[in-house]
C-alpha positions in Angstrom: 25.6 8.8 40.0 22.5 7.3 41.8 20.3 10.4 41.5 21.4 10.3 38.0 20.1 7.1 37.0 16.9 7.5 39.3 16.3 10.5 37.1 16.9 8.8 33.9 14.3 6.1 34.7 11.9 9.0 35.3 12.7 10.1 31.4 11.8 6.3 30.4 8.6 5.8 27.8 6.5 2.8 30.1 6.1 1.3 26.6 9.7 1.2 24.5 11.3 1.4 28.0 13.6 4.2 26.5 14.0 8.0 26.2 11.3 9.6 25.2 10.7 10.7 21.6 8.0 13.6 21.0 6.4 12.5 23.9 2.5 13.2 24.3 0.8 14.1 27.8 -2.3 11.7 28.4 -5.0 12.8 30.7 -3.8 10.8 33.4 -1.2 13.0 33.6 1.4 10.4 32.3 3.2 10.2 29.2 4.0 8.0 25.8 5.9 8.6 23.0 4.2 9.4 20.2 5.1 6.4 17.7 4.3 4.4 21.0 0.9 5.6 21.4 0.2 5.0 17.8 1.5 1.4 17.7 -0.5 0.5 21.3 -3.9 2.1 19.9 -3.4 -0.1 17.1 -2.9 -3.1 18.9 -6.1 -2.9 20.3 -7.6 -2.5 17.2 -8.2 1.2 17.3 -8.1 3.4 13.8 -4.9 5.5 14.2 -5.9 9.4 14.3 -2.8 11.1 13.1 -1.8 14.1 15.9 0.2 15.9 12.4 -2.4 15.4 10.2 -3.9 18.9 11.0 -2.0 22.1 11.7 -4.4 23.4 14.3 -3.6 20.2 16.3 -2.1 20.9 19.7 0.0 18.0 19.1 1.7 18.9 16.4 5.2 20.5 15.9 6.5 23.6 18.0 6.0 25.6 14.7 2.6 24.6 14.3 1.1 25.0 17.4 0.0 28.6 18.9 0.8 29.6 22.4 -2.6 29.7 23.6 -2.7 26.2 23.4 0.9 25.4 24.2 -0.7 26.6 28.0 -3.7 25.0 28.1 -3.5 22.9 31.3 -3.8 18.8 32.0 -7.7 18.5 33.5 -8.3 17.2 37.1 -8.6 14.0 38.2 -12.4 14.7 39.2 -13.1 16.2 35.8 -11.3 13.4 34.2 -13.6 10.9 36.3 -16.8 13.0 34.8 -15.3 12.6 31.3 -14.6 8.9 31.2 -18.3 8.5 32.8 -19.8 10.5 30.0 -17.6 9.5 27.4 -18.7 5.3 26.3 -17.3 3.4 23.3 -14.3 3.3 21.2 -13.5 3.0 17.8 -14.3 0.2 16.0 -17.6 -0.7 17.4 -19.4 1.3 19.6 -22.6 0.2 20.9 -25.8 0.7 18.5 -27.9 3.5 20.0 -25.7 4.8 22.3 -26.5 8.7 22.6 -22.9 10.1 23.3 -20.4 9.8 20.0 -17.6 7.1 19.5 -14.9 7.7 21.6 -11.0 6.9 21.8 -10.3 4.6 24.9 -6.6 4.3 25.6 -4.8 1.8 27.7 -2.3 3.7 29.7 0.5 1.4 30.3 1.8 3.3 33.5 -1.4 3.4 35.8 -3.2 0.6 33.7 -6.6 3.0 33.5 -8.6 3.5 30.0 -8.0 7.0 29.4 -10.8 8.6 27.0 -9.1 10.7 24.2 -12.4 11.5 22.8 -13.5 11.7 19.3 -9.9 12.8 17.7 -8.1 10.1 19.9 -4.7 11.2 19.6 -5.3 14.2 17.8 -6.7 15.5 20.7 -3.1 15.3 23.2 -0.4 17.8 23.6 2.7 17.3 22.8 5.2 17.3 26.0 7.6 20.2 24.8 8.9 20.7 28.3 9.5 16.7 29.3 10.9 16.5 25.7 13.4 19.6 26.3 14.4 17.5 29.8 15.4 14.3 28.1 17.2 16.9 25.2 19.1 18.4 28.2 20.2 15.1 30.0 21.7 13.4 26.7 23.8 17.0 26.8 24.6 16.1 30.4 25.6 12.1 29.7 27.5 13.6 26.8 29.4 15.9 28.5 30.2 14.2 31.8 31.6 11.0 29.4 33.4 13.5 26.5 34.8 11.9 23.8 38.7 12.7 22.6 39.9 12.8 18.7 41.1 9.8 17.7 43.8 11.2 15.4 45.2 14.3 17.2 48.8 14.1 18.2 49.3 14.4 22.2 47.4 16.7 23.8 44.2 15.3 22.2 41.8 17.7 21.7 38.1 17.3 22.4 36.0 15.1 20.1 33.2 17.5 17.8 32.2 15.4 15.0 31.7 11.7 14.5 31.9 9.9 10.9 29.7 7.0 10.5 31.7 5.9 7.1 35.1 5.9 9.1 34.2 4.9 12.4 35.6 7.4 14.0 35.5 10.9 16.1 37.2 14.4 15.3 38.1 17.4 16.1 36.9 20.0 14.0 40.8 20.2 12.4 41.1 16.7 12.2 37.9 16.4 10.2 39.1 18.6 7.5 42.1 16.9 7.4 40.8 13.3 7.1 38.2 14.7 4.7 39.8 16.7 2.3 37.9 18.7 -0.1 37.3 17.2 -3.8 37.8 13.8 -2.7 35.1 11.2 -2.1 35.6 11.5 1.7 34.2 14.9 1.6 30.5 13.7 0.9 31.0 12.0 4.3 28.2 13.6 6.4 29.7 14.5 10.4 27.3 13.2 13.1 27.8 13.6 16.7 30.6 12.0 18.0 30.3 8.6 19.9 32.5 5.7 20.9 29.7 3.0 19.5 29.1 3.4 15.0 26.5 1.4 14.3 26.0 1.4 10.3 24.2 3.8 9.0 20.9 2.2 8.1 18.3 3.6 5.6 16.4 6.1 5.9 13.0 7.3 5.3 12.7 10.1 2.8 9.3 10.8 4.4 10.0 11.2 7.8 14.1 11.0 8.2 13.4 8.1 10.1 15.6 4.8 9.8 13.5 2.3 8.2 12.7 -0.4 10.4 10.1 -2.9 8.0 9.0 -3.9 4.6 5.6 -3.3 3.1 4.8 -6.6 1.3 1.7 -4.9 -0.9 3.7 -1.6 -1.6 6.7 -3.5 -2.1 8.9 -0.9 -0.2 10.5 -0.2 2.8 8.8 1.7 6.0 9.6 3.5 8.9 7.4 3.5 12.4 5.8 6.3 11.4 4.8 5.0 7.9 3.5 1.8 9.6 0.9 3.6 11.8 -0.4 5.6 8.7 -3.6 4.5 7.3 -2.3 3.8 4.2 -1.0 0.8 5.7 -3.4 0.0 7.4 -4.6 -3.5 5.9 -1.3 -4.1 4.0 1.1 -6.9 4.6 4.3 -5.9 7.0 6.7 -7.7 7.8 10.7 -6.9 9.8 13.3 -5.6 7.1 15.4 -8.6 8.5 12.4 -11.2 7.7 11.5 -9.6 4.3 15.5 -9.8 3.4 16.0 -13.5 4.0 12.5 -14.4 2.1 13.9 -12.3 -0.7 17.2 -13.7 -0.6 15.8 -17.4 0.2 13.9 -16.6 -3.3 16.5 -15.2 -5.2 19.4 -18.2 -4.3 16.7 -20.7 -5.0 16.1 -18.5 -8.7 20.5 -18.5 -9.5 20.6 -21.7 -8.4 18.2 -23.0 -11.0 19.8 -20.7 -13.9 23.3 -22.2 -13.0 21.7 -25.9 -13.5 20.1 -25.0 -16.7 23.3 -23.5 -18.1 24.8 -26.3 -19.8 21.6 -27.4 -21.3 20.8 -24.1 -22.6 24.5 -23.7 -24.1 24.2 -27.0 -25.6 20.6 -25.8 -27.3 22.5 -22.4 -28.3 25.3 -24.4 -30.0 22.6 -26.8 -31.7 21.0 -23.6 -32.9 24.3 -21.8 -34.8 25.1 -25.4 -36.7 21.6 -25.6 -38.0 22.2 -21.5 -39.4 25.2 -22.3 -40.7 23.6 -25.5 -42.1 21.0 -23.4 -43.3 23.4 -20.6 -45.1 25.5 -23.5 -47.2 
């Protein structure tokens, strides 16, 4: 149990403090998740350079990427030392005249050294396929070690294979037919993997299958973390999805509210209105 959890902090993003998502290999030889790297470039008031923007990239996906550069190798510390020598300035406002161009400077958040990324910034990392098949492997592990029975089968319970955000519950695969008959509404429930805690199912991002996690004030529309690092955010007005709700609700009780004091008044005006017609039609 203890080499478990000693492993599991080694799986741990130094920025979100957990598991890493599409993690991305930095120079120093450490790693960030790649929404994480995004968000901590533009807290420092960096422009975000998009690894997925380009195809070629080696940080984009596995289907995207060749082998060649799925191979090519982390540089040494010494040539690393050369490169942050030699490489001055980051983006916005590098110094006027300098000879060498601007440069990315990340903050790596595990050894606390300003990594250069170069001119692409992140654009220019690899994507961590093998950490990132690691972490896939352990949640197998976790899930296995703790596995999760039906809820509904009849003694001897059978192992659990699907999970039903909508019903809050696990299955078995016979179970889940059962429960979810064909032609009925149930059946449009989609399975996910089976788990003990259902949170509600949230929105999602039809950009990036991500759950939607703010609300873009200028756009007027809701946005995942990847939508927020995009640059067509980037001077745009975003604010939590909880904070945006209770401004719009705030807005909308204060708007019935005044309709339901008017009411009378304009039901009075209304009834005014038809004497006057009728007045008129005699």
């Amino acid at each position: 149990q203890t080499s478990m959890k000693n492993m599991e902090r080694e799986l741990v993003c130094p920025v979100c403090k957990e598991m890493y998502k599409q993690p991305l290999a930095l120079p120093c030889t450490h790693n960030v998740c790649h929404v994480c790297a995004s968000e901590v470039l533009l807290q420092h008031g960096h422009l975000y350079c998009d690894p997925t923007s380009e195809p070629t990239s080696p940080a984009a996906t596995p289907s995207t990427r060749s082998p060649r550069l799925g191979r090519r190798s982390v540089p040494k510390p010494d040539r690393l030392d050369r490169l942050l020598k030699s490489g001055f300035g980051t983006y916005p406002g590098r110094k006027r005249g300098a000879v060498h161009p601007q440069t990315v400077s990340f903050p790596c958040p595990a050894c606390q050294r300003d990594v250069d990324l170069g001119e692409r910034g992140l654009g220019s990392l690899f994507r961590n396929l093998t950490l990132e098949r690691v972490v896939e492997r352990y949640r197998q592990t976790i899930n296995i070690s703790a596995a999760i029975m039906c809820q509904f089968c009849k003694p001897p319970q059978l192992e659990a294979t699907k999970g039903c955000t909508e019903c809050k519950s696990s299955f078995c695969n016979e179970c889940f037919k059962l429960y979810h008959p064909w032609g009925t509404q149930k059946a449009q429930h989609e399975p996910t993997p089976p788990t003990l805690t259902f949170r509600p199912k949230g929105l999602m991002c039809p950009e990036h299958k991500e759950e939607v996690t703010h609300y873009c004030k200028t756009c007027q529309r809701l946005v995942c973390q990847l939508c927020r690092v995009r640059r067509t955010h980037t001077s745009h007005k975003i604010t939590p999805v909880l904070s945006a709700y209770q401004a719009l609700r705030e807005k909308l009780t204060k708007s019935l509210a005044y309709i339901l004091s008017s009411q009378d008044t304009v039901q009075t005006q209304i009834a005014e209105l038809e004497e006057t017609v009728k007045h008129t039609e005699v």
